[in-house]
N, CA, C and O atoms as CSV, one atom per row, in Angstrom:
chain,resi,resn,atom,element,x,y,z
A,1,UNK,N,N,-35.221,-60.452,-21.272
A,1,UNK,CA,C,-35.039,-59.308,-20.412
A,1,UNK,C,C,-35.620,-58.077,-21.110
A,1,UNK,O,O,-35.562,-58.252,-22.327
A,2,UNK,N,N,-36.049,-57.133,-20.854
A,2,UNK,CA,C,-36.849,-56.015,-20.742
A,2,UNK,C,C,-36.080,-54.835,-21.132
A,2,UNK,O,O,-34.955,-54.881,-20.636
A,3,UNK,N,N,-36.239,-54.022,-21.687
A,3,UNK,CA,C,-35.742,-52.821,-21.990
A,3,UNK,C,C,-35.028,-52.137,-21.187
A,3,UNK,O,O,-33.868,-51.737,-21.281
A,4,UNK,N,N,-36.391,-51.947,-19.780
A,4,UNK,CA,C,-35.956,-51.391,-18.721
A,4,UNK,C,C,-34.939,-52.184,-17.674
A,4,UNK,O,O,-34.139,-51.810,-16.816
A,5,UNK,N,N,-35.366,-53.432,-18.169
A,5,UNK,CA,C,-34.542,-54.203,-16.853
A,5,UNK,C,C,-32.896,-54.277,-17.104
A,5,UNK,O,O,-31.868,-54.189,-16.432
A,6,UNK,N,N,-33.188,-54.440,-18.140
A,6,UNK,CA,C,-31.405,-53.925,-18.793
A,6,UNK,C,C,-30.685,-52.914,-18.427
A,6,UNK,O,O,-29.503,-52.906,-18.083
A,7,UNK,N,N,-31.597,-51.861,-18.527
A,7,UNK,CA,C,-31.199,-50.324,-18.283
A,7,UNK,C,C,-30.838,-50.250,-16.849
A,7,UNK,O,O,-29.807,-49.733,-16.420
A,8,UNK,N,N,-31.802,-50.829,-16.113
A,8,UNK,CA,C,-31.278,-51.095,-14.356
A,8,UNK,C,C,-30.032,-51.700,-14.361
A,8,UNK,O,O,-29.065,-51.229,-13.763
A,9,UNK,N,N,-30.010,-52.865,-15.096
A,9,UNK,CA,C,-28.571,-53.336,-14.629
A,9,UNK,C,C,-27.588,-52.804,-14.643
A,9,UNK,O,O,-26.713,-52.887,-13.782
A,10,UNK,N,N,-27.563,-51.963,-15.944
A,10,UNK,CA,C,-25.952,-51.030,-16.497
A,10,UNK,C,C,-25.949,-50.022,-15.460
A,10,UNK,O,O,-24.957,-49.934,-14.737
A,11,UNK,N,N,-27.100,-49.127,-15.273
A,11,UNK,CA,C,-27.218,-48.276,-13.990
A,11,UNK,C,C,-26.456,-49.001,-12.564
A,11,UNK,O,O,-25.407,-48.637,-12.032
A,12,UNK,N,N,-27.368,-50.144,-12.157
A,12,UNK,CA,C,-26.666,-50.416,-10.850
A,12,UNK,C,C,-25.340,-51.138,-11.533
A,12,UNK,O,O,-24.545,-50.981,-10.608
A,13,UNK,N,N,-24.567,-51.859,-12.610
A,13,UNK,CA,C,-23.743,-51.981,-12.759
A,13,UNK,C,C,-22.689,-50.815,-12.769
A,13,UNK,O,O,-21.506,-51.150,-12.712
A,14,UNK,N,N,-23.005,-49.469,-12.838
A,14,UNK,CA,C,-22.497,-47.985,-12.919
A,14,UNK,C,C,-21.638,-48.083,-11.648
A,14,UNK,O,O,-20.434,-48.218,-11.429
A,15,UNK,N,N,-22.940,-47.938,-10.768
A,15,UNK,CA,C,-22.985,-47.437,-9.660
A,15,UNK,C,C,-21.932,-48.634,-8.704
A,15,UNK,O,O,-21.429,-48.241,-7.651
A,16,UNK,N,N,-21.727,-49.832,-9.115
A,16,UNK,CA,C,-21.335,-50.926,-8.052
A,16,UNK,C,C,-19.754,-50.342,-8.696
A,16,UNK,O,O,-18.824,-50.194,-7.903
A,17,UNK,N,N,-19.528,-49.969,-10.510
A,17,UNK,CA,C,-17.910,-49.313,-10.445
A,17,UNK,C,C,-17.538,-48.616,-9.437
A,17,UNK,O,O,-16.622,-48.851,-8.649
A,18,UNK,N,N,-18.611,-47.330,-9.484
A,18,UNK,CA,C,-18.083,-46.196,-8.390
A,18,UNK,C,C,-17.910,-46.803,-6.965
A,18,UNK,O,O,-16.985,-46.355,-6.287
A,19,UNK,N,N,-18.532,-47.564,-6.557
A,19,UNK,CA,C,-18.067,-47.648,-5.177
A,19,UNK,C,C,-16.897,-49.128,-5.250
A,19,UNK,O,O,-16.552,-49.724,-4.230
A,20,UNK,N,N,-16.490,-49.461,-6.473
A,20,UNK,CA,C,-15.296,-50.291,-6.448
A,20,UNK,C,C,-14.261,-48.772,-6.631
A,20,UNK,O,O,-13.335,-48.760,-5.819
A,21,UNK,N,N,-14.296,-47.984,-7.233
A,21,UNK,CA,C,-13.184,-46.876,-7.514
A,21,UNK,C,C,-12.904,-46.157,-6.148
A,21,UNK,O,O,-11.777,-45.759,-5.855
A,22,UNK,N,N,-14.226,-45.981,-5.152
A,22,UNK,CA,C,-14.008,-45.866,-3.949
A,22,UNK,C,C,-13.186,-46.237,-3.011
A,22,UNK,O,O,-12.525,-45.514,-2.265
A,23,UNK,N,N,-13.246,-47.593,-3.065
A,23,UNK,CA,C,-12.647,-49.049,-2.205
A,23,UNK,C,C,-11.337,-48.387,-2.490
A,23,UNK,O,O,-10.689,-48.556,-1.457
A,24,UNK,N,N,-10.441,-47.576,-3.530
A,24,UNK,CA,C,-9.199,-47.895,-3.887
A,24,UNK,C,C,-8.777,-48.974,-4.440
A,24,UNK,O,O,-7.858,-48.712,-5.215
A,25,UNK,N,N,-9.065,-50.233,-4.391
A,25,UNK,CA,C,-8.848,-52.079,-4.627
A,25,UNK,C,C,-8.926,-52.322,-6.307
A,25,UNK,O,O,-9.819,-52.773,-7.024
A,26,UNK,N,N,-7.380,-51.738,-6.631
A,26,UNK,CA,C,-7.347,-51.905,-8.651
A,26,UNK,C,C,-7.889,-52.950,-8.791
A,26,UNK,O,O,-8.216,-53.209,-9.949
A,27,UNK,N,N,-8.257,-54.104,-7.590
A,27,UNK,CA,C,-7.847,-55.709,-8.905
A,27,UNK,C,C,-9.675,-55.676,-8.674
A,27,UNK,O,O,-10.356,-56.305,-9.484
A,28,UNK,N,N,-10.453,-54.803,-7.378
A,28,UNK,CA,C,-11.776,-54.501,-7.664
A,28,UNK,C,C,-12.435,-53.839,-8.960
A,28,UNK,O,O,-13.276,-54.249,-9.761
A,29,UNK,N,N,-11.687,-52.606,-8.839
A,29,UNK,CA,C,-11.902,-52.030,-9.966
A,29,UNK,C,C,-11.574,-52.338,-11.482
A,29,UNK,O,O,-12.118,-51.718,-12.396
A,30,UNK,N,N,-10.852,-53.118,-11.637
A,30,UNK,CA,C,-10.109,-53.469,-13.331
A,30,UNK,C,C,-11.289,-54.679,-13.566
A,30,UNK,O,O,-11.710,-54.890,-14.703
A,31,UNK,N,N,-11.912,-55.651,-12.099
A,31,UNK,CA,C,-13.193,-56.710,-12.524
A,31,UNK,C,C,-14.342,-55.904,-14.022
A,31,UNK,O,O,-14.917,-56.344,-15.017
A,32,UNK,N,N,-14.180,-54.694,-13.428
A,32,UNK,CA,C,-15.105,-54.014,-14.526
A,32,UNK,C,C,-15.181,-53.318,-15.707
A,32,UNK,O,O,-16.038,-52.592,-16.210
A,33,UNK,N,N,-13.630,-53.865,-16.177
A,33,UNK,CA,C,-13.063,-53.080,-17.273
A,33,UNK,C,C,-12.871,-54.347,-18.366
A,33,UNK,O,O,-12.847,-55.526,-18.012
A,34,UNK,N,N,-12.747,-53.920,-19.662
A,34,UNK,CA,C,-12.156,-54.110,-20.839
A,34,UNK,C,C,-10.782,-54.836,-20.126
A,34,UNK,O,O,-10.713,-54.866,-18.897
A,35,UNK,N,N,-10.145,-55.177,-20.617
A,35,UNK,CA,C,-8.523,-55.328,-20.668
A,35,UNK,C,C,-8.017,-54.197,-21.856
A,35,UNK,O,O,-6.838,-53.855,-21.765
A,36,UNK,N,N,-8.895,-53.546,-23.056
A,36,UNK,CA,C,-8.167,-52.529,-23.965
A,36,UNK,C,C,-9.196,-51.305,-23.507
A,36,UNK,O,O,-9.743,-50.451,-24.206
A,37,UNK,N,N,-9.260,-51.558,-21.946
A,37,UNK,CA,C,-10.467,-50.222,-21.815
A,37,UNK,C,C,-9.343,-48.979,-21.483
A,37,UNK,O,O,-8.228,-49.223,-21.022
A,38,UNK,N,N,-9.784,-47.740,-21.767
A,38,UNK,CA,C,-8.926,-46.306,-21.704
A,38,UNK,C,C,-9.673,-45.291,-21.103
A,38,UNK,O,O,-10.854,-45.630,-21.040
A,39,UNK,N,N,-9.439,-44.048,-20.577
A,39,UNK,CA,C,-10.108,-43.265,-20.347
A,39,UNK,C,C,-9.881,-41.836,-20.889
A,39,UNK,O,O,-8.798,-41.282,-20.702
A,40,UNK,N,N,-10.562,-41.426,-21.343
A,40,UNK,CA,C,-10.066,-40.022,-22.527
A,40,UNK,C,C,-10.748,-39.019,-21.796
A,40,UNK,O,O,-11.961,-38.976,-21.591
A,41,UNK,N,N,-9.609,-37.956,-21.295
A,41,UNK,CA,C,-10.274,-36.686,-20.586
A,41,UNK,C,C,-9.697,-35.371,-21.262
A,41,UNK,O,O,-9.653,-35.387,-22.492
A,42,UNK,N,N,-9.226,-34.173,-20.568
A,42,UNK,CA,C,-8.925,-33.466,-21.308
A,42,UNK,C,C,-7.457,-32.890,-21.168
A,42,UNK,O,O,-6.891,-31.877,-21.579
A,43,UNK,N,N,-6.918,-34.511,-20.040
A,43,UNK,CA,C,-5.525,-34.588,-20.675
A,43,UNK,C,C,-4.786,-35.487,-21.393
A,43,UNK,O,O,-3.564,-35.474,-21.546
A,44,UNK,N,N,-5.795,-36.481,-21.945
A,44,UNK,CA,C,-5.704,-36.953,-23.074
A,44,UNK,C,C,-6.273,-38.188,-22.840
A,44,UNK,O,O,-7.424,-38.246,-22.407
A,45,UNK,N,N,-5.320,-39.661,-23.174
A,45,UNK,CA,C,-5.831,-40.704,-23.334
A,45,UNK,C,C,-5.132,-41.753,-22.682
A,45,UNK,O,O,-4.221,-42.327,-23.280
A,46,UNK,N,N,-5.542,-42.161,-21.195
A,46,UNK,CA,C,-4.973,-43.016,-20.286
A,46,UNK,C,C,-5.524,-44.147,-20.813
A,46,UNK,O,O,-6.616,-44.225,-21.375
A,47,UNK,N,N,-4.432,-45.360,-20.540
A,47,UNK,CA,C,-4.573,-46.629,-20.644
A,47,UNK,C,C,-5.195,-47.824,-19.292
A,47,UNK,O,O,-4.638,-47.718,-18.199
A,48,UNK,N,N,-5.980,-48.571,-19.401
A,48,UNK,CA,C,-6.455,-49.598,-18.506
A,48,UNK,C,C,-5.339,-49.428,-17.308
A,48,UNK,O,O,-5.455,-49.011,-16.156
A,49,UNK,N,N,-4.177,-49.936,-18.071
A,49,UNK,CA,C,-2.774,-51.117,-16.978
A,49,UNK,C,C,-2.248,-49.271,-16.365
A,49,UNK,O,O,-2.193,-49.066,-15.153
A,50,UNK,N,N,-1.948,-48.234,-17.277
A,50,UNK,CA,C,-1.843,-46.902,-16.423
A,50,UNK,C,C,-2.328,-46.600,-15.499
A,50,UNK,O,O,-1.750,-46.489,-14.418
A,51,UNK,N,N,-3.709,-46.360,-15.744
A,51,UNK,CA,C,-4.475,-46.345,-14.636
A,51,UNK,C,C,-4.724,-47.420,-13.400
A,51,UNK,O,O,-4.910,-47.157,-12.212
A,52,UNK,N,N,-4.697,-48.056,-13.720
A,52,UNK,CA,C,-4.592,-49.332,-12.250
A,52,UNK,C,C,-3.518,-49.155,-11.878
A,52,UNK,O,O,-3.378,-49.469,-10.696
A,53,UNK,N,N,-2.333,-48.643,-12.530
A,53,UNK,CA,C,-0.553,-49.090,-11.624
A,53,UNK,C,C,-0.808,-47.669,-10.766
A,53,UNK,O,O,-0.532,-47.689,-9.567
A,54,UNK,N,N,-1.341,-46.413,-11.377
A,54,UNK,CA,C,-0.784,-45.238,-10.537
A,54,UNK,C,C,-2.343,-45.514,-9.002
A,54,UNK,O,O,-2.113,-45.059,-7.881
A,55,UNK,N,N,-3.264,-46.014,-9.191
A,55,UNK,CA,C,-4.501,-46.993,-7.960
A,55,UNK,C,C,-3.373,-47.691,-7.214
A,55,UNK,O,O,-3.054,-47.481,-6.044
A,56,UNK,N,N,-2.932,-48.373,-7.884
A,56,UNK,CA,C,-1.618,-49.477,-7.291
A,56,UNK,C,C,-0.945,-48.944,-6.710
A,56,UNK,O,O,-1.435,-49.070,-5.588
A,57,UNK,N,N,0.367,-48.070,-6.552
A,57,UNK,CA,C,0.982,-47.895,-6.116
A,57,UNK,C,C,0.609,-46.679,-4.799
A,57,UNK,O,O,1.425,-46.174,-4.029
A,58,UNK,N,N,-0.826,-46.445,-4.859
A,58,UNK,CA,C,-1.522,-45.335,-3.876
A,58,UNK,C,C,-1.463,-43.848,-4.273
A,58,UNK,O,O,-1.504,-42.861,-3.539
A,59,UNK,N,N,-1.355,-43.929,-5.628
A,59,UNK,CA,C,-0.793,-42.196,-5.748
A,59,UNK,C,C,-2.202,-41.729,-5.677
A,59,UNK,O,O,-2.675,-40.739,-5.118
A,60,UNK,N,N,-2.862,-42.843,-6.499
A,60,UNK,CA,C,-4.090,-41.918,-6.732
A,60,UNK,C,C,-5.527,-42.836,-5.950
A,60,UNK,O,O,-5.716,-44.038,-6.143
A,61,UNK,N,N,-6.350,-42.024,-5.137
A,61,UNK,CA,C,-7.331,-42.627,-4.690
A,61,UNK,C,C,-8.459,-41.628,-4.814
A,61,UNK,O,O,-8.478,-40.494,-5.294
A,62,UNK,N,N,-9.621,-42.552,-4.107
A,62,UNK,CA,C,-10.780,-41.844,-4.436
A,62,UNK,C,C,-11.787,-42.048,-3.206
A,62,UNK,O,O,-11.797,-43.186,-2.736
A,63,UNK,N,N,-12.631,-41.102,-2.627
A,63,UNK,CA,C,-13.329,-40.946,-1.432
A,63,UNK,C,C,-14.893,-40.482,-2.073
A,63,UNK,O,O,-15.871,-40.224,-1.372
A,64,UNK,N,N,-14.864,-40.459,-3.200
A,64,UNK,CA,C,-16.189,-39.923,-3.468
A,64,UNK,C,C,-16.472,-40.381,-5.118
A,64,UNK,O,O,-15.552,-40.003,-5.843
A,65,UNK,N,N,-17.222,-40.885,-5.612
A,65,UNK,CA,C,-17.598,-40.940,-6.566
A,65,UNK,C,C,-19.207,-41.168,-6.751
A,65,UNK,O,O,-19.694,-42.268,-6.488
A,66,UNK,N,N,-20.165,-39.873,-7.305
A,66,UNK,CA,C,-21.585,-40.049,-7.188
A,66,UNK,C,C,-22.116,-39.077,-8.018
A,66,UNK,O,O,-22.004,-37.853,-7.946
A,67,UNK,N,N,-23.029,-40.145,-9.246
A,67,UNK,CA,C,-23.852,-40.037,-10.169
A,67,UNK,C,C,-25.018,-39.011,-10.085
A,67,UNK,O,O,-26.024,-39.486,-9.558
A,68,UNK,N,N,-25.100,-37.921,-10.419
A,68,UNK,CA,C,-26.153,-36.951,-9.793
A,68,UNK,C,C,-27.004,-36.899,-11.171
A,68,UNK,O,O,-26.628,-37.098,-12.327
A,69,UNK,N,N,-28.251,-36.573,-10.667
A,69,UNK,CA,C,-29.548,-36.621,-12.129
A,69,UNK,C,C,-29.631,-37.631,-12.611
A,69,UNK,O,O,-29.172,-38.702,-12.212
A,70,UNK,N,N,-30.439,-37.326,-13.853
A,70,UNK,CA,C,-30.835,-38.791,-14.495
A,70,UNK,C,C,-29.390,-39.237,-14.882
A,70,UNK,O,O,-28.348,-38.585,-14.952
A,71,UNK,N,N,-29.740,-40.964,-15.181
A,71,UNK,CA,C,-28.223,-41.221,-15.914
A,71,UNK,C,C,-29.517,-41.567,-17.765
A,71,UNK,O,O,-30.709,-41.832,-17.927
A,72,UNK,N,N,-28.498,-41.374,-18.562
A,72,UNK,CA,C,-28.812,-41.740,-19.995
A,72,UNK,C,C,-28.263,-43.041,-20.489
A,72,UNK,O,O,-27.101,-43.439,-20.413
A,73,UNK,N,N,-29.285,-43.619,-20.998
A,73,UNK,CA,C,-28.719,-45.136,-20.987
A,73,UNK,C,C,-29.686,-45.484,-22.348
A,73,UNK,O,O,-30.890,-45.348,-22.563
A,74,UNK,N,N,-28.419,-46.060,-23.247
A,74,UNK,CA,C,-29.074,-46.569,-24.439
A,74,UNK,C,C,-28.125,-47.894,-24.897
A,74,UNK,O,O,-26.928,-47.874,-24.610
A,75,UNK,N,N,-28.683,-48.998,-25.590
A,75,UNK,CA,C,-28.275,-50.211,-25.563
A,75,UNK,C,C,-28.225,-50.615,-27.073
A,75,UNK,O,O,-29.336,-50.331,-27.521
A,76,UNK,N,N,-27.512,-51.103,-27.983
A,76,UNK,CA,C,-27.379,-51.304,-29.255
A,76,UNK,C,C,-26.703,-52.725,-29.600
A,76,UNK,O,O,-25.567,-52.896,-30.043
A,77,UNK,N,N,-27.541,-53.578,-29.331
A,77,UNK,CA,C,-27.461,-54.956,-28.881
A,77,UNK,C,C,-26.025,-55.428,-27.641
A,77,UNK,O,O,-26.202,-55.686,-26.451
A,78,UNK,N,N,-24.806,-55.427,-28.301
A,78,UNK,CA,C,-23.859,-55.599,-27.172
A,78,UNK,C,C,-23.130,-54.753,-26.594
A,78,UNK,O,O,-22.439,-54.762,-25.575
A,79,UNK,N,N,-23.452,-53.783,-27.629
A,79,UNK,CA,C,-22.952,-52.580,-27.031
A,79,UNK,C,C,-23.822,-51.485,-26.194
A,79,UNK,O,O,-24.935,-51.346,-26.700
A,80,UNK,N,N,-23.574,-50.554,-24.881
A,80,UNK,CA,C,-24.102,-49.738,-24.512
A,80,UNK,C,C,-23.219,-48.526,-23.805
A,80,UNK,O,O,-22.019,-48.557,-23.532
A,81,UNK,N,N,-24.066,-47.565,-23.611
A,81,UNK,CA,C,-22.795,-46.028,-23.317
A,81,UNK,C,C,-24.189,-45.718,-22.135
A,81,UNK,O,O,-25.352,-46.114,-22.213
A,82,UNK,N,N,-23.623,-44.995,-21.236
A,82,UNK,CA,C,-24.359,-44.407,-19.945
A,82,UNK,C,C,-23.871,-42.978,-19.744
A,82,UNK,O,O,-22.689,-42.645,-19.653
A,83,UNK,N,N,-24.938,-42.171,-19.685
A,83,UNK,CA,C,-24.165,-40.993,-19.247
A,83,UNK,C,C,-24.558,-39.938,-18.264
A,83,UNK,O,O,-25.652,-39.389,-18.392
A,84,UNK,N,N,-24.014,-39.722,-17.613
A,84,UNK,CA,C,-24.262,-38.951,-16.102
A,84,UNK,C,C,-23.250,-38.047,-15.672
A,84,UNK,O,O,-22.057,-38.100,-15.971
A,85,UNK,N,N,-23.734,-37.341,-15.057
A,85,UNK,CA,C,-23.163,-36.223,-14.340
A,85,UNK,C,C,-22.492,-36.404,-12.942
A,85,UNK,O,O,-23.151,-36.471,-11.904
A,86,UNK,N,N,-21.182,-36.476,-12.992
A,86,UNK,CA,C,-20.443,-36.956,-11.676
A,86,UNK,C,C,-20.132,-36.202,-11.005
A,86,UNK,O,O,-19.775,-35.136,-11.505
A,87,UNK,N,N,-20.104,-36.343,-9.644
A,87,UNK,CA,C,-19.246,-35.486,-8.458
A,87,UNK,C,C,-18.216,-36.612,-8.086
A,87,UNK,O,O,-18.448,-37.813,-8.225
A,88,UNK,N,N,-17.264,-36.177,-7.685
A,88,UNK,CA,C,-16.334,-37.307,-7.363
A,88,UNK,C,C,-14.723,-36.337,-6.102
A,88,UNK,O,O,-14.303,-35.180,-6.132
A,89,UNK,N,N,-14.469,-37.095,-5.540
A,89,UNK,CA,C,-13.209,-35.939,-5.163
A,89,UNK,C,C,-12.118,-37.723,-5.176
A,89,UNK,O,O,-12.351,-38.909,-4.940
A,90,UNK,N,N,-10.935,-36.881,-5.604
A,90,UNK,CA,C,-9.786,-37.634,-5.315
A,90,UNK,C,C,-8.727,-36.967,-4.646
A,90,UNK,O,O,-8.662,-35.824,-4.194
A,91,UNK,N,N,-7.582,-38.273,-4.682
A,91,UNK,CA,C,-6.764,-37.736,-3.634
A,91,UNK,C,C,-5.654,-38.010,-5.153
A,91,UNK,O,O,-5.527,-38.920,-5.971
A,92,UNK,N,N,-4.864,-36.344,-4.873
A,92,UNK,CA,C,-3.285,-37.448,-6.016
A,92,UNK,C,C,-2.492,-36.202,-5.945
A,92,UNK,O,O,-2.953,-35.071,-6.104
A,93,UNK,N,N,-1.339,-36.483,-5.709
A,93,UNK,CA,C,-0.274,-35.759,-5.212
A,93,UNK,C,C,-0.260,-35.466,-3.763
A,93,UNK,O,O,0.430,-34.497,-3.445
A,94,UNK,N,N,-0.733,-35.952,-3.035
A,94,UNK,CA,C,-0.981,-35.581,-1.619
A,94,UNK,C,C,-2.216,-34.490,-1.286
A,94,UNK,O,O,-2.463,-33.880,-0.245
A,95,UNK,N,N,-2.805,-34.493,-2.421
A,95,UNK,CA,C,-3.741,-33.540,-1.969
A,95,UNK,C,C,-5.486,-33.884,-2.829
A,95,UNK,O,O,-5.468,-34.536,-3.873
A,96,UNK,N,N,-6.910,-33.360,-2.237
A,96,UNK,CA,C,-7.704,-33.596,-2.514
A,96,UNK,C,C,-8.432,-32.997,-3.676
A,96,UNK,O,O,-8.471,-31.775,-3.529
A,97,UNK,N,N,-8.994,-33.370,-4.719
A,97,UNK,CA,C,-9.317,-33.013,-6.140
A,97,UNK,C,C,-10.796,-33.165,-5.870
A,97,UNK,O,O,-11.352,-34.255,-5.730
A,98,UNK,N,N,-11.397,-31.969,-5.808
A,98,UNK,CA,C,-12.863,-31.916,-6.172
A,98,UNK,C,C,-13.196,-31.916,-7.747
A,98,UNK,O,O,-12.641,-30.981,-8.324
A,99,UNK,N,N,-13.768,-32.526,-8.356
A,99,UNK,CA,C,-14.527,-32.580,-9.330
A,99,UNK,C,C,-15.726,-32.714,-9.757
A,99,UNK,O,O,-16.202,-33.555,-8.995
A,100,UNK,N,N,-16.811,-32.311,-10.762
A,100,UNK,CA,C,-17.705,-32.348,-12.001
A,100,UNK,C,C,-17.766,-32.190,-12.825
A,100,UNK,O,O,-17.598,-31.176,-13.502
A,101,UNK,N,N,-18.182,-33.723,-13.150
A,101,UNK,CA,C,-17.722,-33.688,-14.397
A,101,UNK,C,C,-19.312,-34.703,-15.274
A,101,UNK,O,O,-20.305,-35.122,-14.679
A,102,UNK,N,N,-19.014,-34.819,-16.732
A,102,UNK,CA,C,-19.958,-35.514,-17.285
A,102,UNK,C,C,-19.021,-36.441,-17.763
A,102,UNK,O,O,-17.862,-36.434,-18.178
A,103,UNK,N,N,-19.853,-37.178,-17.577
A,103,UNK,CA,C,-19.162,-38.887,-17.449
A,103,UNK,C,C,-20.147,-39.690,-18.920
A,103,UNK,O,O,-21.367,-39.777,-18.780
A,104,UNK,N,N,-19.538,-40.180,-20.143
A,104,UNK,CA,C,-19.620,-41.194,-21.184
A,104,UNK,C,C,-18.613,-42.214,-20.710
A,104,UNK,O,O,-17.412,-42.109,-20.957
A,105,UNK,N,N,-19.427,-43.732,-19.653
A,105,UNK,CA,C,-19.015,-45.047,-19.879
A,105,UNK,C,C,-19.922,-46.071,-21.403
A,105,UNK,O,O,-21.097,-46.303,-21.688
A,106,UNK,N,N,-18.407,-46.459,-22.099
A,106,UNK,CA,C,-19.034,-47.502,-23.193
A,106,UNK,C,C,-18.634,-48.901,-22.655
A,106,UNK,O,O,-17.488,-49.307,-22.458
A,107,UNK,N,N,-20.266,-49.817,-22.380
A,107,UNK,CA,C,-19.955,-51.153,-22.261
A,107,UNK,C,C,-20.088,-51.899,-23.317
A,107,UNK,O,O,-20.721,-51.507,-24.297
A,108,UNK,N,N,-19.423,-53.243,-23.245
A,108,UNK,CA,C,-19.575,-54.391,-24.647
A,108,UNK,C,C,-20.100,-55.286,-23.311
A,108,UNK,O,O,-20.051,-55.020,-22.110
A,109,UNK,N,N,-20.770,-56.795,-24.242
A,109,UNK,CA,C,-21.366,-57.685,-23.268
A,109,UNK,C,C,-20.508,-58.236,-24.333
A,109,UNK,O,O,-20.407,-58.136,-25.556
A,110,UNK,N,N,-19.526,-59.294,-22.689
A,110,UNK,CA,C,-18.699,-60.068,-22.697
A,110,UNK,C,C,-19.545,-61.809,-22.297
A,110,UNK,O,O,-20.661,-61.994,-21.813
A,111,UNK,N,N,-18.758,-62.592,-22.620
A,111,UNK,CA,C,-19.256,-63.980,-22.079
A,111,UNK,C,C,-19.573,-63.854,-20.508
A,111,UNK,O,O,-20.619,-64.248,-19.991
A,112,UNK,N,N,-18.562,-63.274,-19.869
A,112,UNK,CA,C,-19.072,-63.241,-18.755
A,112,UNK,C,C,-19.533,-61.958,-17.614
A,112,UNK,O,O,-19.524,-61.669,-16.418
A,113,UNK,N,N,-20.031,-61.327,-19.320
A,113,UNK,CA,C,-20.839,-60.081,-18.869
A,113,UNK,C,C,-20.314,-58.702,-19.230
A,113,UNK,O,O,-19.150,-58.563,-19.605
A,114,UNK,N,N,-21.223,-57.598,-19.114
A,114,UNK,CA,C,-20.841,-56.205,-19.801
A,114,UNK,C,C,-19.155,-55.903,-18.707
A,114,UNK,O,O,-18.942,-56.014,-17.499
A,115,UNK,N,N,-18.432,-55.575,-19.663
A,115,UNK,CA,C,-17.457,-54.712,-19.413
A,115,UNK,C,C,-17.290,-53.273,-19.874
A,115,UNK,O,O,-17.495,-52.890,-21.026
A,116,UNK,N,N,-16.868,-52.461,-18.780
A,116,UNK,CA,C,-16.578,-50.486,-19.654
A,116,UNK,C,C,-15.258,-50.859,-21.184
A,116,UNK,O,O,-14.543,-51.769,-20.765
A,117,UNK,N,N,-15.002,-50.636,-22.003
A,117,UNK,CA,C,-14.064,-50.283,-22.809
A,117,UNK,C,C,-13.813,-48.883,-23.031
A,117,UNK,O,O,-12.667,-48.461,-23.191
A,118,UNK,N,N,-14.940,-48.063,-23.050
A,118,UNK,CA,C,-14.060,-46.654,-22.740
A,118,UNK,C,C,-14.805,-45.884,-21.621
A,118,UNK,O,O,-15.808,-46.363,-21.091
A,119,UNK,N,N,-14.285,-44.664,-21.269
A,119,UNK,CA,C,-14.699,-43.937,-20.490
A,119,UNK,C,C,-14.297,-42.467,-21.313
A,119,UNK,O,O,-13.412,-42.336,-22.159
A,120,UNK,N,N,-15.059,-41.604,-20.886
A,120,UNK,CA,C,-14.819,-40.141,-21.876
A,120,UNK,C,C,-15.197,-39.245,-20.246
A,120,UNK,O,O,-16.092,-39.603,-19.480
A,121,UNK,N,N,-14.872,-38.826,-20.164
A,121,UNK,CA,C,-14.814,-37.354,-18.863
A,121,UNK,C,C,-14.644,-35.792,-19.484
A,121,UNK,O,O,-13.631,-35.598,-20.156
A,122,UNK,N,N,-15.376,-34.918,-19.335
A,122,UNK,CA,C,-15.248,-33.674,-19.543
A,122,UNK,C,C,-15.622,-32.966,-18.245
A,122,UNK,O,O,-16.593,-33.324,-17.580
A,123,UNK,N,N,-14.719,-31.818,-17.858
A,123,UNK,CA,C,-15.363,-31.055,-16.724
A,123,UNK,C,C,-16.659,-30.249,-17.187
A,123,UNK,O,O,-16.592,-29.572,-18.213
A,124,UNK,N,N,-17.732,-30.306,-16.510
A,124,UNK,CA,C,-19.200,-29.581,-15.963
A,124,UNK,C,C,-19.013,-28.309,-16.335
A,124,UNK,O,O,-17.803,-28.082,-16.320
A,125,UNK,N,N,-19.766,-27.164,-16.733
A,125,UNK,CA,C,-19.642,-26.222,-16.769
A,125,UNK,C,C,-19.419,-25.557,-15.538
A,125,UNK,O,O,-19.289,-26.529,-14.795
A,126,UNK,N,N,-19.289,-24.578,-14.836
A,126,UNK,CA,C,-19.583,-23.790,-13.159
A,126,UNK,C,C,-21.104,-23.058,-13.974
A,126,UNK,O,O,-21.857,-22.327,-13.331
């Protein structure tokens, strides 16, 4: 496989998360995770099974998630990190969350293929 063709995959592998995070469907969305995957933002450091129970129970959903500009994509044999600039809106507390933000996903290649193990989120400048 090809440098580039790799780089497509993690890209459209990106992109097939976001529209599983869309769906709402945890047991869609967790297909693409680590089992010790976390997400570190800048209220700290959520866990895999956290994050899927509060998906689970409907608190938190999502109607928008989309990759704007280039994405950055570099590969270091099994490991790789992607990084892009997100728009995304959610729903949590009963109400709708616009966001931008810059988005660091880190994948490992698993036996049965790359999984995220972390995710890093910072809000965008205005």
């Amino acid at each position: 496989m090809t440098t580039d063709t790799l780089e497509q995959e993690l890209v459209d592998l990106l992109d097939d998360w976001g529209r599983a995070i869309v769906s709402d469907d945890a047991d869609r969305i967790a297909a693409f995770m680590d089992d010790d995957w976390a997400i570190v933002s800048w209220t700290g450091i959520t866990s895999r099974d956290d994050f899927l129970a509060v998906v689970r129970s409907g608190a938190l959903g999502h109607t928008r998630m989309e990759g704007v500009g280039e994405r950055r994509v570099r590969v270091l044999g099994d490991v790789a990190w992607l990084s892009v600039r997100v728009l995304s809106t959610a729903q949590y507390g009963g109400r709708d969350i616009d966001a931008d933000e810059w988005t660091t996903d880190v994948f490992a290649r698993r036996p049965d293929g790359w999984r995220c193990v972390l995710t890093h989120i910072t809000p965008a400048a205005d």
